[in-house]
Backbone as a chain_set.jsonl record, in Angstrom:
{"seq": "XXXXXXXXXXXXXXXXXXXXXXXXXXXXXXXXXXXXXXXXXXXXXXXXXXXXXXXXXXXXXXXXXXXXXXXXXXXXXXXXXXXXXXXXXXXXXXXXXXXXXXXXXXXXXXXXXXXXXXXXXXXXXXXXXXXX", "coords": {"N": [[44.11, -15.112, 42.086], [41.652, -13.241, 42.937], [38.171, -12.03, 42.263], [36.464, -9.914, 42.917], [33.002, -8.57, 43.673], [31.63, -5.81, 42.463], [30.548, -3.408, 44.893], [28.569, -1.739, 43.603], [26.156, -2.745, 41.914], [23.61, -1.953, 39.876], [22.013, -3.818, 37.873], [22.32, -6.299, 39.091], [21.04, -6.179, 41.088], [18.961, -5.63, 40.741], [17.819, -7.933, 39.37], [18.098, -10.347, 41.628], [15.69, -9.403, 43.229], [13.956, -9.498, 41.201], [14.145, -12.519, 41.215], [13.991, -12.982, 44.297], [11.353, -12.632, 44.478], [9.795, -14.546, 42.797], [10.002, -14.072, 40.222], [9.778, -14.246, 36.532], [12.234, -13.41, 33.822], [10.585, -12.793, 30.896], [8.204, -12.496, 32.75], [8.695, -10.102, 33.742], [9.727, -8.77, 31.618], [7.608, -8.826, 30.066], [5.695, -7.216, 31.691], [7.11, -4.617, 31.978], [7.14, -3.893, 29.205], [8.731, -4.632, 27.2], [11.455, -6.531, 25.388], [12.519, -9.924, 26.663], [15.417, -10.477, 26.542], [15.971, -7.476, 26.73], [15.363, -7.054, 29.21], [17.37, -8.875, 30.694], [20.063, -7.676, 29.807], [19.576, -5.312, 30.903], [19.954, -6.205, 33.689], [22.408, -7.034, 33.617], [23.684, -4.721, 33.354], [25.625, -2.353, 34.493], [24.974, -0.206, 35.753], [21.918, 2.113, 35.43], [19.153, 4.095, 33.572], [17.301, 6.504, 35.527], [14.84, 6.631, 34.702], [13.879, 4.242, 33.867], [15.106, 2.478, 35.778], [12.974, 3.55, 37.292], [10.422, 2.668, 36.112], [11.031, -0.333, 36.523], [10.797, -0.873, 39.424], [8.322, 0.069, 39.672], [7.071, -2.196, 38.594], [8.232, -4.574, 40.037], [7.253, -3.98, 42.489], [8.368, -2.457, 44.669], [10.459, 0.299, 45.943], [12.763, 2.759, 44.293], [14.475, 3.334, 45.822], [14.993, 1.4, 47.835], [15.815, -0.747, 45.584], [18.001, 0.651, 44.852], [19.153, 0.306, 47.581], [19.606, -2.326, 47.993], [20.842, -5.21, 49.166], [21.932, -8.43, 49.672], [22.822, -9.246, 52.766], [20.558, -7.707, 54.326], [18.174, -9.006, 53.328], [18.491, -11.381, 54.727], [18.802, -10.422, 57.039], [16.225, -8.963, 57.889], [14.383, -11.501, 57.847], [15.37, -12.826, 59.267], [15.159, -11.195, 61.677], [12.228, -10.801, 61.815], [11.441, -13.686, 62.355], [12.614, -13.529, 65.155], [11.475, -11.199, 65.882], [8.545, -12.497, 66.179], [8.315, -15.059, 68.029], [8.627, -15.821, 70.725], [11.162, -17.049, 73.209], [11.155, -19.283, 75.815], [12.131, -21.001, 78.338], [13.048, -22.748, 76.699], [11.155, -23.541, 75.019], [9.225, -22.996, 72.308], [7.029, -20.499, 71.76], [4.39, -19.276, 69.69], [2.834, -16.389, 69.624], [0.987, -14.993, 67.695], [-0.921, -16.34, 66.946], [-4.676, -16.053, 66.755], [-7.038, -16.893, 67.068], [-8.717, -20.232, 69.0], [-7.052, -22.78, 68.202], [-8.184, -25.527, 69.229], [-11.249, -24.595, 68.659], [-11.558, -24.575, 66.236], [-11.116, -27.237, 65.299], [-12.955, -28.37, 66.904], [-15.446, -26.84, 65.307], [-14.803, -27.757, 62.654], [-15.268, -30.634, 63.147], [-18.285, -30.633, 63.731], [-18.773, -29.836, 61.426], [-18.689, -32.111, 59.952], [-20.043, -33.647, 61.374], [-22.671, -33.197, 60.683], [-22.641, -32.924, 57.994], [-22.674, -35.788, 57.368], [-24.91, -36.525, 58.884], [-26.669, -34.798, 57.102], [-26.165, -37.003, 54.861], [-27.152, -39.102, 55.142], [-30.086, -38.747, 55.931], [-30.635, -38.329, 53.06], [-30.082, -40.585, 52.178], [-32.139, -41.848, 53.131], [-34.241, -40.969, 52.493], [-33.961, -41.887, 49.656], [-34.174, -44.413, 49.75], [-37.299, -44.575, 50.922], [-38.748, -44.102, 48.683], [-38.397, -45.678, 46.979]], "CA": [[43.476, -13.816, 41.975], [39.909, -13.693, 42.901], [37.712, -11.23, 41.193], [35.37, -9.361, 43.86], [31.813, -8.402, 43.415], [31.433, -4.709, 42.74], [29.107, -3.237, 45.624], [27.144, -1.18, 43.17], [26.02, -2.898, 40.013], [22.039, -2.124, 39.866], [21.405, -4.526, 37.258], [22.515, -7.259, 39.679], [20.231, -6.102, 42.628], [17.123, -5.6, 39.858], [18.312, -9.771, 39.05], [18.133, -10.852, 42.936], [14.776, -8.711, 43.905], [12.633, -10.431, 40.903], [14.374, -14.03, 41.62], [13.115, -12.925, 45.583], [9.87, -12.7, 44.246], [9.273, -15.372, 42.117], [9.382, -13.856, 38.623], [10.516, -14.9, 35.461], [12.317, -12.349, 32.766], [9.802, -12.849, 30.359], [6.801, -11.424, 33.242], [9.273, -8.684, 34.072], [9.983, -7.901, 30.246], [6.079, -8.45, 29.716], [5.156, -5.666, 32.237], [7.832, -3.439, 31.235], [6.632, -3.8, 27.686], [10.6, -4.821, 26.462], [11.68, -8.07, 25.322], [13.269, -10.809, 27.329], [16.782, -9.825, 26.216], [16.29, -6.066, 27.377], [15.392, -7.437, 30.318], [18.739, -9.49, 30.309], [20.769, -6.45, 29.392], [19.443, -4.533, 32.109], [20.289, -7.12, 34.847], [24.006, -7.259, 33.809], [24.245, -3.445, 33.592], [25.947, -1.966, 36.404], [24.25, 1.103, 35.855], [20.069, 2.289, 34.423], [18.701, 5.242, 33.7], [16.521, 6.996, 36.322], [12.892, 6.331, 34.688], [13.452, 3.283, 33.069], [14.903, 2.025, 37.036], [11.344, 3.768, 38.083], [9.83, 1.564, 36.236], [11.317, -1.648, 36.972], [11.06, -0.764, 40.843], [7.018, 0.181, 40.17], [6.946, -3.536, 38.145], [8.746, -5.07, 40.93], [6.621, -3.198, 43.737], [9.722, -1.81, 45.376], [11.022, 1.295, 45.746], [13.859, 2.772, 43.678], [15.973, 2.829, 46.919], [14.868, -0.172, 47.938], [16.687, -1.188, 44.653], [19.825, 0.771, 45.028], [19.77, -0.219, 48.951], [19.656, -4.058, 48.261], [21.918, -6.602, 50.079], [21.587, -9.969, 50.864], [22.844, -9.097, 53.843], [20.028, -7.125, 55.318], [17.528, -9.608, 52.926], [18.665, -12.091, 55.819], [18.48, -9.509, 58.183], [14.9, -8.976, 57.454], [13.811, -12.181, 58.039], [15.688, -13.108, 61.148], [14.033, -10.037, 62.285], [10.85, -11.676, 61.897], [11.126, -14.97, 63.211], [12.69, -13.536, 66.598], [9.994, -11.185, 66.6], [7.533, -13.736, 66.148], [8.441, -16.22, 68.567], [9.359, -16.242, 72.122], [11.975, -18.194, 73.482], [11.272, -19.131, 76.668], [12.314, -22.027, 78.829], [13.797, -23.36, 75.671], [9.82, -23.279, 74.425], [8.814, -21.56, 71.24], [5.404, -20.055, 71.81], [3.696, -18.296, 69.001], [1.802, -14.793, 69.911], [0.355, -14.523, 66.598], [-2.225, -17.204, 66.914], [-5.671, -15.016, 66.817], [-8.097, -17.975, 66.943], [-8.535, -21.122, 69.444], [-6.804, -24.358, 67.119], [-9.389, -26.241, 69.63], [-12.786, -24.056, 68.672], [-11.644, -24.647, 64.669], [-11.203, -28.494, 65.05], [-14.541, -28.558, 67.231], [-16.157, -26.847, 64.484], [-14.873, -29.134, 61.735], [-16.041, -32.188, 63.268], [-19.681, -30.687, 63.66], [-19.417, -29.566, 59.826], [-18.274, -33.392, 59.366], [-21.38, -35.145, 61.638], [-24.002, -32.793, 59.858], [-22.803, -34.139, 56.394], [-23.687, -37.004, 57.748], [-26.753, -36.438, 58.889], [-27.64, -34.817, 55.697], [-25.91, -37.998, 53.729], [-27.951, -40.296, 56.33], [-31.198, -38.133, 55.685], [-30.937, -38.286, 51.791], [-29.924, -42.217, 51.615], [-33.478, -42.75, 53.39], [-35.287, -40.71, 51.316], [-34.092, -42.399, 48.381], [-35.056, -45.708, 49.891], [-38.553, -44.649, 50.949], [-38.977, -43.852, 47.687], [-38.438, -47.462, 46.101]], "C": [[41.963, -13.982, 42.038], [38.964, -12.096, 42.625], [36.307, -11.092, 42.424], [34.521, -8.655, 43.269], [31.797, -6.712, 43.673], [30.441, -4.192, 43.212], [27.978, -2.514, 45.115], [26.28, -1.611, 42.106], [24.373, -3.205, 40.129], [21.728, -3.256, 39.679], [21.42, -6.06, 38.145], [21.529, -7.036, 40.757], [19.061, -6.289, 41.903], [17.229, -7.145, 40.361], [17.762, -10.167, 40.726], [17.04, -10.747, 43.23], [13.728, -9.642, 42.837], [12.974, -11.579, 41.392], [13.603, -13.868, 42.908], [11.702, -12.962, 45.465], [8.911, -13.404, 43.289], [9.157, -15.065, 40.776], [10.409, -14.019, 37.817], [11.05, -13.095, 35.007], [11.41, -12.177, 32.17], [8.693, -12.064, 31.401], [7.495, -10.22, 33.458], [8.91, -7.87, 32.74], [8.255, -7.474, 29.646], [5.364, -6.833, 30.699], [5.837, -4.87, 32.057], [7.109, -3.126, 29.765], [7.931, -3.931, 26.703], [10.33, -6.454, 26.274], [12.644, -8.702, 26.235], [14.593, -10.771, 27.619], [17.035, -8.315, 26.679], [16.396, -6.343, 28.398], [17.282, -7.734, 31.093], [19.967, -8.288, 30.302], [20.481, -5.77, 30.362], [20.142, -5.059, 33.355], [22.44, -7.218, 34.818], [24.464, -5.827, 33.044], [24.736, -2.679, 34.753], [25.225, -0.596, 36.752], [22.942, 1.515, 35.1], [19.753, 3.101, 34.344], [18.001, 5.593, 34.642], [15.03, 6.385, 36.525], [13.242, 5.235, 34.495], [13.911, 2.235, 35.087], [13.474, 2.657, 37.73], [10.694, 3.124, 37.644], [9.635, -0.192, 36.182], [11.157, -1.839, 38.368], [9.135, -0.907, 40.635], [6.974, -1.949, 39.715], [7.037, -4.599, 39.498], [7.788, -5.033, 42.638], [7.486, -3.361, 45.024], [9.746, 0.001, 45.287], [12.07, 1.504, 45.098], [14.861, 2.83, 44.792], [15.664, 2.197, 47.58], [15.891, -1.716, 46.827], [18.068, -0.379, 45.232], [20.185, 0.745, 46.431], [19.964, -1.565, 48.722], [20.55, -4.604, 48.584], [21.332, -7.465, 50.541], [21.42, -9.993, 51.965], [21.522, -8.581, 54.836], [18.651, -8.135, 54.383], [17.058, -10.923, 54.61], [18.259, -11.38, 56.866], [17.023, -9.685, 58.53], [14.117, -10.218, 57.952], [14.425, -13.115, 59.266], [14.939, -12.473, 61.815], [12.812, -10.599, 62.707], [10.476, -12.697, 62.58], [11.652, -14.616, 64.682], [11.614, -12.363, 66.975], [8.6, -11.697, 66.682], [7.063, -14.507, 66.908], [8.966, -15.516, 69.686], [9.723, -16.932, 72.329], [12.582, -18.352, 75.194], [11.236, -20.699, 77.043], [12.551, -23.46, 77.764], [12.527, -23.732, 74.84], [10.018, -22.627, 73.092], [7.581, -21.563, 71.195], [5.363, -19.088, 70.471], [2.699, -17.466, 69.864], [1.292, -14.313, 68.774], [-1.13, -15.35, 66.416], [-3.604, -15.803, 67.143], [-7.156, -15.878, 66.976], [-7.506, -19.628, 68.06], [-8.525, -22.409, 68.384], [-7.929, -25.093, 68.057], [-10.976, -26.067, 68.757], [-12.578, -24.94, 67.013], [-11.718, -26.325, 64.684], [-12.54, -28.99, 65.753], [-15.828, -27.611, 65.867], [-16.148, -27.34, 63.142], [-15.398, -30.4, 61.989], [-17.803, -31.618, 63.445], [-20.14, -30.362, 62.268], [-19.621, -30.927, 59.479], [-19.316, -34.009, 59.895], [-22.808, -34.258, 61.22], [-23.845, -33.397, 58.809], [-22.93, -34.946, 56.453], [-24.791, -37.495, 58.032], [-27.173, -36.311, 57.805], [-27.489, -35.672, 54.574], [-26.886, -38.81, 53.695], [-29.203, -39.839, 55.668], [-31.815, -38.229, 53.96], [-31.14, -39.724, 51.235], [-31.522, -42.54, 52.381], [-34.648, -41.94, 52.944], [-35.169, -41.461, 50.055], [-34.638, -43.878, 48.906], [-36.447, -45.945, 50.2], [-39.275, -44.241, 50.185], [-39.309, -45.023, 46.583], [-39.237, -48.393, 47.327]], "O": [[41.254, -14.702, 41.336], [39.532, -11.067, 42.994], [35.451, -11.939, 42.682], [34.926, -7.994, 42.314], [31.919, -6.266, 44.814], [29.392, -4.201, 42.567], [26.858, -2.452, 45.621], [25.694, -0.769, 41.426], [23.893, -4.309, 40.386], [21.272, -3.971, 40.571], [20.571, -6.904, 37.859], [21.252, -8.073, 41.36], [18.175, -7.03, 42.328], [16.837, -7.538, 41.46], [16.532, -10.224, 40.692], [16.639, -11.823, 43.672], [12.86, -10.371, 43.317], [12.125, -11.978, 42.189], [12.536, -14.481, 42.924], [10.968, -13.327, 46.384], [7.748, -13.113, 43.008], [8.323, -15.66, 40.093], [11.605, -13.985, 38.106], [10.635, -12.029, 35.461], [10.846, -11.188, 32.637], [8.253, -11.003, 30.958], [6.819, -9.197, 33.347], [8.215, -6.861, 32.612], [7.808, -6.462, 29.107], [4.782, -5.816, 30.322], [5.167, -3.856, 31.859], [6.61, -2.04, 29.47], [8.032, -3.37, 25.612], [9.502, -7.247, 26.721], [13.605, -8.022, 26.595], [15.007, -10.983, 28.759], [18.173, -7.95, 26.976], [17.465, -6.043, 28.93], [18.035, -6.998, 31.731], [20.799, -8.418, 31.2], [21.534, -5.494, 30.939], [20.882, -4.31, 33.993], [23.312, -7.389, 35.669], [25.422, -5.79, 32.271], [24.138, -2.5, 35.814], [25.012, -0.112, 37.863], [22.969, 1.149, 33.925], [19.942, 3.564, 35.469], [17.759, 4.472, 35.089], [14.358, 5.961, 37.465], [12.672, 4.701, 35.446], [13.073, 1.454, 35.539], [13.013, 2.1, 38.726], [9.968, 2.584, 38.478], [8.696, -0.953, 35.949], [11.356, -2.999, 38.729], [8.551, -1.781, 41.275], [6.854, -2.797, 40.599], [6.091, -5.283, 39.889], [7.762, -5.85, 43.559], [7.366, -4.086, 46.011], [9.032, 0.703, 44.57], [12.747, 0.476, 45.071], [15.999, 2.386, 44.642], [16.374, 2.436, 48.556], [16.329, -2.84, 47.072], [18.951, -0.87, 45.935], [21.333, 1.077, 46.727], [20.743, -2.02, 49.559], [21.469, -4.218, 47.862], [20.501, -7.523, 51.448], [20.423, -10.464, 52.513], [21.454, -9.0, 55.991], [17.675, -7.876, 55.086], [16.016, -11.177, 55.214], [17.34, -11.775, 57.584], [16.667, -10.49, 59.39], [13.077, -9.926, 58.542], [13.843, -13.939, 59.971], [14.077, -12.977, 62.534], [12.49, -10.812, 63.876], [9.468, -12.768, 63.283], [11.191, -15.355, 65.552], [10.972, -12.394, 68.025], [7.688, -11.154, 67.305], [5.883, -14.857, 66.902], [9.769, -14.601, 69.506], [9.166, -17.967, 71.963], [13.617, -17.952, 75.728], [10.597, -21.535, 76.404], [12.335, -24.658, 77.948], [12.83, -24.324, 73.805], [10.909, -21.808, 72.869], [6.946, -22.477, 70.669], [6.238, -18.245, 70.271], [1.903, -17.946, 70.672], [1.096, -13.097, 68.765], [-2.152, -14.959, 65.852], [-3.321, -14.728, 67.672], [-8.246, -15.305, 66.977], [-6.365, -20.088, 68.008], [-9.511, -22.934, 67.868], [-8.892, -25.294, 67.317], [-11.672, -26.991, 68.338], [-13.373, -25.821, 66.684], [-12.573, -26.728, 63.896], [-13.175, -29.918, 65.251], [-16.995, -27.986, 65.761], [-17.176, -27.404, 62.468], [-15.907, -31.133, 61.141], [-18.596, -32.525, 63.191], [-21.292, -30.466, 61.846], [-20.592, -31.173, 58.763], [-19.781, -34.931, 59.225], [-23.917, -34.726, 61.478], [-24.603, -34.303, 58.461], [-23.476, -35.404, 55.45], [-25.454, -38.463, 57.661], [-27.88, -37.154, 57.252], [-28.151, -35.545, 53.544], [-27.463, -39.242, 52.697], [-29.514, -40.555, 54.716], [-33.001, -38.212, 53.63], [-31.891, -40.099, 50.335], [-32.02, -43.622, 52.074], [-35.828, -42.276, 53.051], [-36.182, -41.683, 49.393], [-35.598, -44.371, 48.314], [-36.978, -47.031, 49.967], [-40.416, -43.924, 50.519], [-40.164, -45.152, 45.707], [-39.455, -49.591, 47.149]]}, "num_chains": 1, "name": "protein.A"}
């Protein structure tokens, strides 16, 4: 007998959306202004009140149907999305079209930051010696 995941249970989508975003209970429960355990209690409620889901969604910086739309499924979605519109895939290539800057110009202007500090290392070590 295997025991299937009921498709609506808020408190489980709240749970998923901070884990997606890096946050502990404790910063949730801290910006709510609840303790750690409400927190907790919320997450394995299948159901939340109205405001108190408005303001776990503002906490979160979501929408409240952003919360009661959530699925993995379209989580994935989402970011497939992204990387094929991102990338072209041509002649078995992957070109980026996001680049906005020549990687050449930036490594030609690191090496002239790198032979001025030299100069001005060069420039300081023979002041201090025409000093002694």
């Amino acid at each position: 007998m295997s025991i299937a995941e009921k498709p609506y249970h808020i408190g489980r989508k709240i749970s998923r959306i901070r884990e997606l975003k890096d946050m502990k209970q404790e910063a949730l429960a801290q910006a709510l202004g609840i303790s750690q355990q409400s927190v907790s209690t919320i997450e394995n409620s299948e159901t939340i009140d109205e405001e108190k889901l408005k303001e776990v969604a503002k906490v979160l910086g979501v929408t409240v149907e952003a919360i009661k739309n959530f699925s993995e499924e379209a989580v994935f979605n989402y970011f497939n999305n992204i990387y094929d519109n991102d990338f072209s895939h041509s002649n078995g290539a992957i070109q980026s079209n996001n680049c906005s800057f020549n990687p050449l110009d930036k490594v030609v202007e690191l090496y002239e930051r790198l032979v001025q500090a030299e100069k001005d290392k060069n420039e300081y070590l023979e002041k201090l010696l025409n000093k002694k």
